[in-house]
Structures are given as structure tokens and as C-alpha cells.
C-alpha positions as CSV (number, residue, x, y, z in Angstrom):
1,X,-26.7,45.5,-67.8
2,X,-23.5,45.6,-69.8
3,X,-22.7,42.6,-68.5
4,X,-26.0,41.0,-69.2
5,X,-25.7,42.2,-72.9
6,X,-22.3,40.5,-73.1
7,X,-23.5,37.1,-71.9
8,X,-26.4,37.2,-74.4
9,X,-23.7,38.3,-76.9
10,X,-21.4,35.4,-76.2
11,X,-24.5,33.2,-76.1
12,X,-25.3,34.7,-79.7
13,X,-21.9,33.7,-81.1
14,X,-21.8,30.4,-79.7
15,X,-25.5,29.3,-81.5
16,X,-23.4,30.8,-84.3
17,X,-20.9,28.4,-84.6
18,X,-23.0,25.7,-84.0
19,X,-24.9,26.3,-86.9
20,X,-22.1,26.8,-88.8
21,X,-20.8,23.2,-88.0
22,X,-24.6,21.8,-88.5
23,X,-24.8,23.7,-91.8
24,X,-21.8,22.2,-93.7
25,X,-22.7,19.4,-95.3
26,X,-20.5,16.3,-97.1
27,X,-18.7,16.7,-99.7
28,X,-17.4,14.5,-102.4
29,X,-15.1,15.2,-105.3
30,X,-16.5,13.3,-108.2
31,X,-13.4,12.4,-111.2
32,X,-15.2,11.1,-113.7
33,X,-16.4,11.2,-117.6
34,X,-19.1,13.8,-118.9
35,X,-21.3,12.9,-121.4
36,X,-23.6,15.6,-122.2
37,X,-26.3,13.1,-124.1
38,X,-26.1,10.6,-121.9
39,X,-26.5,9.5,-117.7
40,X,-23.1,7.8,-117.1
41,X,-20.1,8.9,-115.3
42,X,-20.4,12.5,-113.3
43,X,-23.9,13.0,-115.3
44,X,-25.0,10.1,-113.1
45,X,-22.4,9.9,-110.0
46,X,-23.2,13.8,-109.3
47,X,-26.8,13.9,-109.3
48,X,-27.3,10.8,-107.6
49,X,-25.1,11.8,-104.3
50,X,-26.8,15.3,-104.8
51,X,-30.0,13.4,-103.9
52,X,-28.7,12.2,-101.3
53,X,-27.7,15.7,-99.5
54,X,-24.2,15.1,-100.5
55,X,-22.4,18.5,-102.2
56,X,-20.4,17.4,-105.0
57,X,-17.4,19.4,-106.6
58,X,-17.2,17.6,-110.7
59,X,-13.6,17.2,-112.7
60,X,-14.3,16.0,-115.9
61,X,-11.6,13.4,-117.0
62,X,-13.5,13.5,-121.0
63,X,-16.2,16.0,-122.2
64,X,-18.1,14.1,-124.9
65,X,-21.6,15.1,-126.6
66,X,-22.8,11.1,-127.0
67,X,-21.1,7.6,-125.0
68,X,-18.6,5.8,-127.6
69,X,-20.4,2.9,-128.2
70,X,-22.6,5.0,-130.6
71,X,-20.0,5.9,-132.7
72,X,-18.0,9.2,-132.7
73,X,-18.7,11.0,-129.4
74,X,-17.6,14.5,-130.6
75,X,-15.6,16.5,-128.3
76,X,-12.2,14.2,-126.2
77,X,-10.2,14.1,-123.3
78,X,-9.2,16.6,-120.7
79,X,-5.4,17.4,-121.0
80,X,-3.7,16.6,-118.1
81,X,-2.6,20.0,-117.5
82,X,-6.1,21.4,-117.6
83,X,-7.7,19.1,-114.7
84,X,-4.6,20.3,-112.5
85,X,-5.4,23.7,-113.3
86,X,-8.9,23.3,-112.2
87,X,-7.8,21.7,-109.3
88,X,-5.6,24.3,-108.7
89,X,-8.5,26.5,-108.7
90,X,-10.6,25.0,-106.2
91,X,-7.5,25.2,-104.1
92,X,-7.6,28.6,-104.4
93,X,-10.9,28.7,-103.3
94,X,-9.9,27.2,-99.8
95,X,-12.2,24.1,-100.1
96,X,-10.1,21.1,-100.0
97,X,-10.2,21.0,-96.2
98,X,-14.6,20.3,-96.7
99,X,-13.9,17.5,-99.0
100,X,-15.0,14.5,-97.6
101,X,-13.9,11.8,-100.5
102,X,-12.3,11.8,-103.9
103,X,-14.6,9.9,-106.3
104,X,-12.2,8.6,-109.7
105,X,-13.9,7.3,-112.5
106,X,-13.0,6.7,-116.2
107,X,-9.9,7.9,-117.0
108,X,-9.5,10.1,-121.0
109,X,-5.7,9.8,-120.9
110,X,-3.3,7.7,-118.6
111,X,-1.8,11.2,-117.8
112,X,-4.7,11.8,-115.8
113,X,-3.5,9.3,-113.3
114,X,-1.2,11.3,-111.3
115,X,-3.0,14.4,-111.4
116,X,-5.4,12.4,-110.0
117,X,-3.4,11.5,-107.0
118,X,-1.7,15.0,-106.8
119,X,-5.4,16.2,-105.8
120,X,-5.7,13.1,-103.4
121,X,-2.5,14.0,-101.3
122,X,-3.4,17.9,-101.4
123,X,-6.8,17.5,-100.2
124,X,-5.8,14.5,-97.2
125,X,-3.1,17.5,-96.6
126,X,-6.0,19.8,-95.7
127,X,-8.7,17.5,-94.2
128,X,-6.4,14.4,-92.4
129,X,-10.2,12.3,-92.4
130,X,-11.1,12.5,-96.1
131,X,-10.9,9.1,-98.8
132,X,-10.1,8.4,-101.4
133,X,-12.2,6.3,-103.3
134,X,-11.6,4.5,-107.3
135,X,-14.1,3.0,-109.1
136,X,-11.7,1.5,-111.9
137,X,-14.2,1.7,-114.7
138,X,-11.8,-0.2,-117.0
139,X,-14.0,-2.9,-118.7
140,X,-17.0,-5.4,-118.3
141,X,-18.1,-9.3,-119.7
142,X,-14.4,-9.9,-120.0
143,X,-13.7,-7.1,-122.0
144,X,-11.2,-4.0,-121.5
145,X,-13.0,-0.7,-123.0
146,X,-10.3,1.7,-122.4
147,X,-6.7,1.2,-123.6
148,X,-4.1,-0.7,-122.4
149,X,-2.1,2.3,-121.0
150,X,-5.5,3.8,-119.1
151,X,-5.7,0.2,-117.9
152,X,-2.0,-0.3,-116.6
153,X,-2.0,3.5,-115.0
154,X,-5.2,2.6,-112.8
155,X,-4.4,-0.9,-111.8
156,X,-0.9,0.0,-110.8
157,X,-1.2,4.0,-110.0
158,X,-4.9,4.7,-108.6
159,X,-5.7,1.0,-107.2
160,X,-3.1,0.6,-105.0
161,X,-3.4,4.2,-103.3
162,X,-7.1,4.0,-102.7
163,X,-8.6,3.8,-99.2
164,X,-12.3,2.0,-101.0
165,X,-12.0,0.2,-104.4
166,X,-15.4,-0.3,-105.9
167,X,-15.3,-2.5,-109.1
168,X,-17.3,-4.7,-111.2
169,X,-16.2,-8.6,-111.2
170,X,-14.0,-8.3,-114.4
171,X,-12.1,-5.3,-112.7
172,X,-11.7,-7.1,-109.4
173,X,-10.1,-10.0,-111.6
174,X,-7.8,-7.6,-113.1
175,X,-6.7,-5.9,-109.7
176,X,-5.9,-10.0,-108.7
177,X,-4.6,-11.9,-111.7
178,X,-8.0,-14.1,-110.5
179,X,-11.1,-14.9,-112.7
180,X,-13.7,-14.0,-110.5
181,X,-16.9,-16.1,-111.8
182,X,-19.1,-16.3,-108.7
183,X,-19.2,-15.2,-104.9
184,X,-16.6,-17.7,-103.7
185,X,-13.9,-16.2,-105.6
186,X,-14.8,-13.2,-105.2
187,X,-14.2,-13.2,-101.8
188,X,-11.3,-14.4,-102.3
189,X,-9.8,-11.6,-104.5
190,X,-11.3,-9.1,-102.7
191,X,-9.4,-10.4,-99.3
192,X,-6.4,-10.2,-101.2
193,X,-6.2,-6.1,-101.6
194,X,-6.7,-5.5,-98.0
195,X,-8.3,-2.9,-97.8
196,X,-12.5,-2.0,-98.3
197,X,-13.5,-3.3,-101.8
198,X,-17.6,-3.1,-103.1
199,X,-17.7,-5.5,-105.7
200,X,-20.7,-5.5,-107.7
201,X,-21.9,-7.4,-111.0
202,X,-21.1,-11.2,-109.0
203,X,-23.7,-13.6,-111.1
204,X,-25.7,-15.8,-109.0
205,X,-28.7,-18.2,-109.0
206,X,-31.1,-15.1,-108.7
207,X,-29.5,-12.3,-110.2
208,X,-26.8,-10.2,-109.7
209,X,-25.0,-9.9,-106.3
210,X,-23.1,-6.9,-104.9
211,X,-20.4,-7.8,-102.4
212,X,-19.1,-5.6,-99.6
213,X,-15.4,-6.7,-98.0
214,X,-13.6,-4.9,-95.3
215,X,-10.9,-6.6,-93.0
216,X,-13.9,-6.8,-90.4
217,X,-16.6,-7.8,-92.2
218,X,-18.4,-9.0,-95.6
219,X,-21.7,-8.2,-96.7
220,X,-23.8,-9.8,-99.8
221,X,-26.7,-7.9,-101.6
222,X,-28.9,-9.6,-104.2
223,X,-31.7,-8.9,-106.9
224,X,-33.7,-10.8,-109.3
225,X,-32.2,-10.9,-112.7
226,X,-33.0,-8.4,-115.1
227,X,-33.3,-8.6,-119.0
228,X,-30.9,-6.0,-119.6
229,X,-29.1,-2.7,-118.1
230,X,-28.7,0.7,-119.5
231,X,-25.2,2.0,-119.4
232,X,-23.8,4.0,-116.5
233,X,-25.5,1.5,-113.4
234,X,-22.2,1.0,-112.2
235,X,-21.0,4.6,-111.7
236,X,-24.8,4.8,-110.1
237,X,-24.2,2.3,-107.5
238,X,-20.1,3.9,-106.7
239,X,-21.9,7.2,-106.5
240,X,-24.8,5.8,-104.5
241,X,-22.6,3.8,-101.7
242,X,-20.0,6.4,-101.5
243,X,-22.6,9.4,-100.9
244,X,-24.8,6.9,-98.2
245,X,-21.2,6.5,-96.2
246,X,-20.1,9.9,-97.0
247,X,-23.2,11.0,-95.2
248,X,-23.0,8.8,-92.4
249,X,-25.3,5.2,-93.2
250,X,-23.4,2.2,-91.6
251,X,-22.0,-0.6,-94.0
252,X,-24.9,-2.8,-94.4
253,X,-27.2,0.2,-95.0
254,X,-25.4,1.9,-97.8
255,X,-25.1,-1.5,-99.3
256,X,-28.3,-1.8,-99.4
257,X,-30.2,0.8,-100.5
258,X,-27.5,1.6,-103.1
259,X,-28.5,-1.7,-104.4
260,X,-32.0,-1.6,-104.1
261,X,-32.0,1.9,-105.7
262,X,-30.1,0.8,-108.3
263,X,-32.3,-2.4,-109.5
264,X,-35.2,0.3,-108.8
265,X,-33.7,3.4,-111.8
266,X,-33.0,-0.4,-113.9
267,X,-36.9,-1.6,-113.8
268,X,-38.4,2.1,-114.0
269,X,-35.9,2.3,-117.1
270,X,-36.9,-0.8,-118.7
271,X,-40.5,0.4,-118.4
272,X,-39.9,3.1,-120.0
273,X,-38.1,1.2,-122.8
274,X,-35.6,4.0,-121.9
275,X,-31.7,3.3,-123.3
276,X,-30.1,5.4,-120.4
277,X,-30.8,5.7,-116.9
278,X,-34.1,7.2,-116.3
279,X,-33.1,10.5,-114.0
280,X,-34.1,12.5,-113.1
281,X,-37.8,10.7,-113.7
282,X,-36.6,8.1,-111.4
283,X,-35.0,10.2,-108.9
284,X,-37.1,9.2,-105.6
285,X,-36.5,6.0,-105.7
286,X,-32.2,7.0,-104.8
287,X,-32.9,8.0,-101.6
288,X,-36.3,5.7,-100.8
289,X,-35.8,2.6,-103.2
290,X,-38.9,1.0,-103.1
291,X,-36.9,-2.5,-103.2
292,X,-34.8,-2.8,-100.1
293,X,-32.9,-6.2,-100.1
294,X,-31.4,-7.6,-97.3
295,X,-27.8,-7.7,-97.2
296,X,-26.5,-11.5,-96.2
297,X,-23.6,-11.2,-93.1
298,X,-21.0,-14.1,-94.3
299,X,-18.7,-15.6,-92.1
300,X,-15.2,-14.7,-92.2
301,X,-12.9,-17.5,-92.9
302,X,-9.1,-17.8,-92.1
């Protein structure tokens, strides 16, 4: 009998740890702006991998009440020394060994940079597998919007220690010394970093094209052209791709539905004649986009 009560014991224990593996679920840690009037930066990037089933652990890099571009945003950067010290406290905590991937997004201060990458080493330390992944968030239509010094730290700091790179055309141009103005060159640049690089914002006959580039493979996403975009679509689709491989989806599948959702939040936005990103209105469409395009397998050339 003992003995029977010890096998069902052992038994016990082992459906135990199995659900403690099954339980634990991915984990990103998002770097990024927070704008407390506005969906860009974490306020975006958090909620949307959230939807996804993805935990996320948020750093603010800025606290601010309204974006920039509206004048005076009240409130500033994050000193330096006050993102390592909240670092250091999730450290404390024991949880850098269930982070998946390090999200960096807009930088306050160039300071920020190697705090930045203090938290990248310390957490790869911990869990060997995780990545890190930066979304340069430097400028757009040919035009920096953060200073030269935020610029310089990320292109030559961040960029070059990244496992993914996920920028928009005009940051791809900048990581390359190219001017990347349509798919062609695009590939180009991005087979220069060697390394994974989502590049969305490519202009094309249709629309707007996202390309995918690894040393194995390139993928091409399109959708129909669109009158306008609210602010913060590019820290949607980082957020989106990241959490979809984070979780698991192969290549082609994170591609697209992080592009299909995207366009999706866009056109419910629009409808609403909304300025931001419509979320958490539009928040079904993240994980079910209702447009699914194809993404395009392109020959790799020599």
C-alpha cells in the first residue's frame, strides 16, 4: 500500500512539473516610449503582443502625457541611471532567465544605449536562447526625428549587437549608407547586415510592402495603399512579428498576419476618422486579421 501511495505520489509530482513547463508562457521585454495620450511605442508594442498570449515586462525609455508632434509633450526622458535601476529590479526578481526577447524602441537620451545592452547581455547570461531584437525608430520620409546623438548611439551601439533588426525603409538606408527607394534595393541593404532584418514601409505599385530577409530566405508582404496612417503602425507591426515568433509562428506566418493585422487597426482607424491607433476597439483583428496577404517567396540571388 505504501508503496502504491508512493508511485501515485511520484506520478503527482511529475503531472506537476509538466504543467509548470506548459504554464509558462513567452516573454518579451518591450524598451520603448510611453505616451500616456497616445497608442505608440510600449502603449501599442505591449498590448498588442499581450493579445497575442505573449507576457510582456515594459521599460519606459520617455514618459510623456501627448506624442511631440503636438507640441510640448509634458513630462521627458528616463535618466539613464533610472532604467538600470529598474532593470536591476527585475533581476532581483529572478525573471531574466523567462525572457524570451528584448524589444528596443525609441531611445529619450543616447545614454540609454548601453543600458540598453547591459540588460541584453544579463538576461542572454540567464536564458542562453533569448534575442535581442531593435526596432531603430529613428526617422521616416527621409527625415531623422530624434537627434543626431540618439541616431549615432543606435546605428552604431544597438544595430550592430542585435540578433533581428526591424526598420522602416529610411532606417534601413541609414544602417547601409544606401537609399533604399523600392524592393530591389532593399534587398540589397538588408543582405548587407547579415543577420534577420523586417523591413517594412517599401513603396510599391499597390501599396506598401513589408520585406522579411534572413541568410536563408526572403519573404515579401503587400497591401493596397492607404490614404494615410496614424502614428505608432510601425512599433505595431515590431510588436506584432516579434510576439507571433516569440510564440512560435514560422517566418512566413508572422509576416503575415503582422501585416494583415496591421493594414486591418489602419482601415478600422480611418473609419473611425480616429488620429491614433484604434485599440483596444480594434483589438480582434491582431490575432485574426481579417486581411491575410500572401507573403511572395523571392529567389535568393548570389
Amino acid at each position: 500500500m505504501l508503496s502504491s501511495l508512493a508511485r501515485s505520489c511520484d506520478a503527482g509530482k511529475i503531472r506537476l512539473q509538466e504543467f509548470e513547463v506548459s504554464r509558462r508562457v513567452k516573454t518579451v521585454l518591450s524598451i520603448q516610449s510611453q505616451v500616456a495620450g497616445a497608442r505608440v511605442g510600449n502603449s501599442v508594442a505591449a498590448f498588442a503582443m499581450e493579445r497575442l498570449g505573449v507576457r510582456v515586462f515594459q521599460l519606459p525609455t520617455t514618459i510623456l502625457g501627448r506624442r511631440p508632434d503636438h507640441g510640448a509633450p509634458g513630462g521627458g526622458a528616463l535618466p539613464a541611471a533610472t532604467l538600470a535601476s529598474m532593470i536591476d529590479g527585475i533581476g532581483a526578481d529572478g525573471l531574466f532567465g523567462e525572457i524570451d526577447a528584448v524589444l528596443s524602441g525609441y531611445l529619450g537620451q543616447a545614454d540609454q544605449a548601453p543600458v540598453v545592452l547591459d540588460a541584453v547581455e544579463r538576461i542572454k547570461a540567464a536564458n542562453p536562447k533569448a534575442l535581442y531584437v531593435c526596432d531603430p525608430v529613428l526617422g521616416d520620409e527621409g527625415k531623422l526625428f530624434v537627434s543626431d546623438e540618439i541616431a549615432d548611439a543606435v546605428l552604431k551601439r544597438l544595430a550592430p549587437r542585435a540578433d533581428w533588426l526591424v526598420p522602416n525603409a529610411y532606417e534601413l538606408g541609414l544602417l547601409t549608407s544606401m537609399t533604399v527607394d523600392g524592393l530591389d534595393v532593399a534587398r540589397k541593404a538588408a543582405r548587407r547586415l547579415e543577420k534577420p532584418v523586417l523591413v517594412s514601409s517599401i513603396r510599391t505599385a499597390i501599396g506598401l510592402g513589408n520585406l522579411l530577409c534572413t541568410p536563408q530566405s526572403e519573404w515579401f508582404c503587400e497591401t493596397a495603399r492607404l490614404p494615410r496612417a496614424p502614428k505608432g503602425t510601425g512599433d505595431l507591426l515590431s510588436a506584432l512579428y516579434v510576439g507571433r515568433r516569440v510564440r512560435g509562428d514560422a517566418l512566413a506566418i508572422a509576416l503575415e498576419g503582422a501585416t494583415g493585422a496591421v493594414y486591418d487597426v489602419i482601415v478600422r482607424s480611418l473609419a473611425a476618422e480616429s488620429e491614433d491607433l484604434l485599440l483596444p476597439a480594434a483589438q480582434d483583428v491582431l490575432e485574426d486579421p481579417v486581411t491575410w496577404p500572401r507573403a511572395r517567396s523571392l529567389e535568393l540571388t548570389s
